[in-house]
N, C-alpha and C positions, 0 to 999 in steps of 0.2 A: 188332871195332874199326871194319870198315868201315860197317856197319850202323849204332853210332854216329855215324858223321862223318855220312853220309847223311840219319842223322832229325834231327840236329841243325841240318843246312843246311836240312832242309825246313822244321821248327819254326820258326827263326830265320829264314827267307825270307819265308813268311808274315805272321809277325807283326809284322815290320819293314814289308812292304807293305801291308798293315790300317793301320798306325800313320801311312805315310807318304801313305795315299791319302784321309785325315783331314783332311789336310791341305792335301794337292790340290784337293781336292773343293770343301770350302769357301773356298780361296781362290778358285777357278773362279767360285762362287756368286756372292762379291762382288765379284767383276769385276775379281781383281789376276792380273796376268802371272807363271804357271809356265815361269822358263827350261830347270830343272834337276828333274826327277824320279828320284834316283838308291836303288837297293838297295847297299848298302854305301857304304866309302869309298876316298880314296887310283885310282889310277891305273883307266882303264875298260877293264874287259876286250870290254864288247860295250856300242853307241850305236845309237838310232837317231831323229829326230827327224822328230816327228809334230808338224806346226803351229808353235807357239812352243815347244815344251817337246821337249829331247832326253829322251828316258829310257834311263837307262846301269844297267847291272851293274857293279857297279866291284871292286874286287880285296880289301878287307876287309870281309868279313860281318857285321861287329857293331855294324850300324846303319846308318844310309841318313839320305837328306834331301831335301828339296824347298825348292830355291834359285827365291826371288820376286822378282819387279822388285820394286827399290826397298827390299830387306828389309836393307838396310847402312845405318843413319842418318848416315853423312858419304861416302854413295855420289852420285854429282853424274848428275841421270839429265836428257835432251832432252826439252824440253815435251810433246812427244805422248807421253811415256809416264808424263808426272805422275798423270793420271787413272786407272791400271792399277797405280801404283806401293803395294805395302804399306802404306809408313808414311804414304801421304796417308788411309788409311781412319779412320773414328771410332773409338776405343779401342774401341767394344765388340767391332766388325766383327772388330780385329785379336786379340780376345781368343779370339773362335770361334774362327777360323783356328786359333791357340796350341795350343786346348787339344782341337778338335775329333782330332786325335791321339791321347791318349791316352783320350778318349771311344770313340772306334774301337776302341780294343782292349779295353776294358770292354764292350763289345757284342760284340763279337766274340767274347769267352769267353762270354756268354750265350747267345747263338746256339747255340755247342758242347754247354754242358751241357743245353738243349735236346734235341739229333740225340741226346744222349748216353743220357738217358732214354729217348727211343723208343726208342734199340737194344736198350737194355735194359745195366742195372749191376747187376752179380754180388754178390751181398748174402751172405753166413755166415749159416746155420741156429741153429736156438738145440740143434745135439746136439756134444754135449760131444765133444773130438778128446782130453785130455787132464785128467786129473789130479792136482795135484801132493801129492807126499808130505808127511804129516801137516798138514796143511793143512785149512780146516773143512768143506769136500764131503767130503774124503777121511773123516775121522772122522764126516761123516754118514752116509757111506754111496754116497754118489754115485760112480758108474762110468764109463770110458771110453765112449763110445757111448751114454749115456741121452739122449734129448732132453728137455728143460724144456719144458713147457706154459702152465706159466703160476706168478708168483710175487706173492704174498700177495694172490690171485685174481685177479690181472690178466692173463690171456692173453697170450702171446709165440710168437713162431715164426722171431725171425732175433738173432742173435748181438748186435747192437746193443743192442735193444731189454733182453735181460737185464742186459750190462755198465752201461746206464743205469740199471736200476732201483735194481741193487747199489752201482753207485758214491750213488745217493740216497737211500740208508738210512741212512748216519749212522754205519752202526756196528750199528744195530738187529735183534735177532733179521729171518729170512726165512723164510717157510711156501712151501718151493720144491714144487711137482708136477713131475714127470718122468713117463717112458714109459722100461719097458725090457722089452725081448720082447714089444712090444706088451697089456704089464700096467702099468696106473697105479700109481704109488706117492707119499707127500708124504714129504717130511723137512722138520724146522727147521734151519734154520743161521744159527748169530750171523758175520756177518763181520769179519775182520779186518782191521786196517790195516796196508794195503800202501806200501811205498813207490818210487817210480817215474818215467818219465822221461814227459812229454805229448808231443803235439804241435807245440808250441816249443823243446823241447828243457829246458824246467825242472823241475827234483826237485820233485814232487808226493806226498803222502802223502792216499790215499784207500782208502775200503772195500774188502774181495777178498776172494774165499770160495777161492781157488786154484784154478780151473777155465780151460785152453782150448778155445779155438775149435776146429771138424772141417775138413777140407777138404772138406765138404757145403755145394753151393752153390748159390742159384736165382738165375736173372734175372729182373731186376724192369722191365719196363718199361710204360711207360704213352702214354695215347692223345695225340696234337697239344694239346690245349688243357689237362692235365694236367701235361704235360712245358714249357708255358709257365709254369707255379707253379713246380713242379718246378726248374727252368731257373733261376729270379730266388732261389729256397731259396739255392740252390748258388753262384750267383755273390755273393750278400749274405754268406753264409758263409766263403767263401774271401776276398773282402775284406775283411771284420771281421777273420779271422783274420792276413790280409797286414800289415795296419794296426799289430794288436796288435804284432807279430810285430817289424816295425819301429821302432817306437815303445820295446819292451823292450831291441832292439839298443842304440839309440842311450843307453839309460838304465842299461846295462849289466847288466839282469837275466837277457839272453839273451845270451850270447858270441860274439862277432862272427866265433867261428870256423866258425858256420853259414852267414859268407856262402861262396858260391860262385861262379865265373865258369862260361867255356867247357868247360871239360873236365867240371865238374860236370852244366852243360847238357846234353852232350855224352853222358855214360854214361848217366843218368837218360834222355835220349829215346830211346836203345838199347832200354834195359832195357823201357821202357813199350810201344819196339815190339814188342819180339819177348814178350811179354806178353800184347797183343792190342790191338785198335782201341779198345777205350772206354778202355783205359790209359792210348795214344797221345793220343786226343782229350783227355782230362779233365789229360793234362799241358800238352797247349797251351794249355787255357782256364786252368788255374793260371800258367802262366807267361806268358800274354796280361794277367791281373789282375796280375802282378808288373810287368810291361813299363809298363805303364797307369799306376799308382801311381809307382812312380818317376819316371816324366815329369811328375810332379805336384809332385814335392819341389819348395819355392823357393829350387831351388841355380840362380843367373845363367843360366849355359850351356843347362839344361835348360829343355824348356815351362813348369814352375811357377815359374821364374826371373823367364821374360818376362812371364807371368801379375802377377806381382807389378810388374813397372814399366809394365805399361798399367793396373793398378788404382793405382800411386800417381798417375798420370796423369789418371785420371779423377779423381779427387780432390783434386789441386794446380788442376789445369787447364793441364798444361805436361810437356812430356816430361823424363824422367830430363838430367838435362844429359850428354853423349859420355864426359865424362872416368871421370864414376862407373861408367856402364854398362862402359864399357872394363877399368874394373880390379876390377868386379866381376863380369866375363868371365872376365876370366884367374883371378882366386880359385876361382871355380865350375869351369874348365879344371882346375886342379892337387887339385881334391878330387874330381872326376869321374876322373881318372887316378887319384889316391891311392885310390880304392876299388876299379880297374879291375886294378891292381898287388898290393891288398892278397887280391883274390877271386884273381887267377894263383895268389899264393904260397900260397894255401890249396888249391888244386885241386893243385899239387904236391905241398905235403907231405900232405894226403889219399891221393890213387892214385899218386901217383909213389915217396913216400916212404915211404907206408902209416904213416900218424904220425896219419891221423882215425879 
């Protein structure tokens, strides 16, 4: 438990400071006043102020901010600091600023999966750990411990590689080669249709010969400029998938009892630590791409909120009028809570209640 709260604080430390120095940075760039550099929110446990900008540790971890002269549009600010104030910048200026945040953390999990490739990622062999009863390896003949070499002549040597081939057969006979006692052998196998839960959590019905994975593993990693491909593979993937992911939420084809809060956080960075370093790493760059995305939705309160009333701005040619913006604050407020409440009560009845 303790071990959780710890990689959780670390996780969530991080990438709240990635996300908020986004924001820093580029407001620095175009020359607007940082009062308030804050990790968390609510009461400061620890201040200390370097130049114009205090930066605080403040007492709730589930997010931070960075408070800029003049970022309150019915805030009444003294001449000399009109010039340094936010909203006197050109909507594009103030769009950087917006959204250079959750660009931060989109980079920032690329960076990871990067370091994560050199270290090297633990990949499954292609020798079989299991076979299941009467099933079409089984009735081919195939054994505990064979390894696949290759299937209807294409070379394989990691776990992935064959569950791709089989899932993209269709259905169609398989001219599978294996090795067993260091003797070649081929079998055919028609596979069957399985049905199953993906990656999103949706009933999928695809190909399976009923064979698992060994706990026979190699690391894979690769050189600087490899792991730069590498790196962009894995961060395109995991946001295509975040994307999908969300998108299916909201459309109700994925059940929104996979969202999760802190607690879920919370066991999940445990787990990845005591797991190992590229676990660790490869969950902060997935939950870096989560962090990132979400500050993109255009819910009011959020960066894709604001995004949205400096691009209606730039195209009216006049800012949202106070009153809108106001109660389309508070709207964005009560559906930012309403999901902040809805993710609690699932993180309970999950490990509290044991009900996921």
């Amino acid at each position: 438990m303790i071990i959780s709260i710890l990689s959780a604080i670390v996780v969530l430390g991080i990438l709240i400071f990635v996300h908020e120095l986004g924001h820093f940075l580029f407001a620095k760039y175009f020359g607007v006043g940082v009062e308030t550099f804050s990790l968390g929110f609510g009461p400061k446990i620890f201040a200390r102020k370097v130049g114009e900008t205090e930066y605080r540790i403040s007492a709730f971890p589930l997010g931070g901010y960075v408070k800029m002269v003049g970022e309150n549009i019915d805030e009444e600010l003294p001449p000399e600091d009109l010039e340094r104030s936010f909203l006197t910048k050109k909507p594009l200026q103030r769009m950087a600023i917006v959204a250079a945040g959750p660009i931060f953390n989109l980079v920032f999990a690329y960076l990871i999966f990067i370091v994560v490739c050199m270290i090297g990622i633990p990949t499954a062999t292609s020798k079989i750990g299991e076979v299941l009863k009467d099933k079409p390896a089984a009735r081919a003949g195939l054994k505990e411990g064979d390894r696949v070499t290759s299937i209807n002549g294409q070379p394989i040597n990691r776990w992935n590689d064959l569950a791709e081939l089989i899932s993209a057969s269709g259905g169609k006979p398989l001219a599978i080669t294996a090795v067993r006692d260091g003797r070649s052998f081929s079998v055919r196998i028609t596979p069957e249709m399985h049905t199953a839960k993906n990656l999103l959590g949706e009933t999928i019905t695809a190909p399976a010969i009923g064979v698992m994975a060994s706990k026979e593993f190699v690391t894979e990693r690769v050189g600087p400029l490899q792991a730069v491909v590498k790196g962009s593979e894995h961060t395109w993937n995991v946001t295509k998938l975040t994307v999908i992911a969300v998108g299916k939420i909201f459309t109700g084809s994925i059940s929104a009892d996979n969202i999760g809060g802190p607690i879920m956080i919370a066991k999940t960075a445990g787990d990845q630590a005591k797991t190992g370093l590229v676990y660790f790493l490869s969950f902060m760059a997935l939950l870096s791409i989560n962090l990132g995305l979400l500050n993109l939705l255009p819910v009011p309160i959020l960066d894709g909120g604001h995004l949205v009333f400096y691009l209606w701005e730039m195209i009216i040619g006049k800012p949202v009028n106070l009153k809108t913006r106001e109660i389309a604050q508070q709207v964005g407020l009560v559906l930012l809570v309403g999901l902040m409440v809805f993710a609690f009560y699932n993180d309970i009845a999950r490990y509290l209640l044991g009900q996921g």
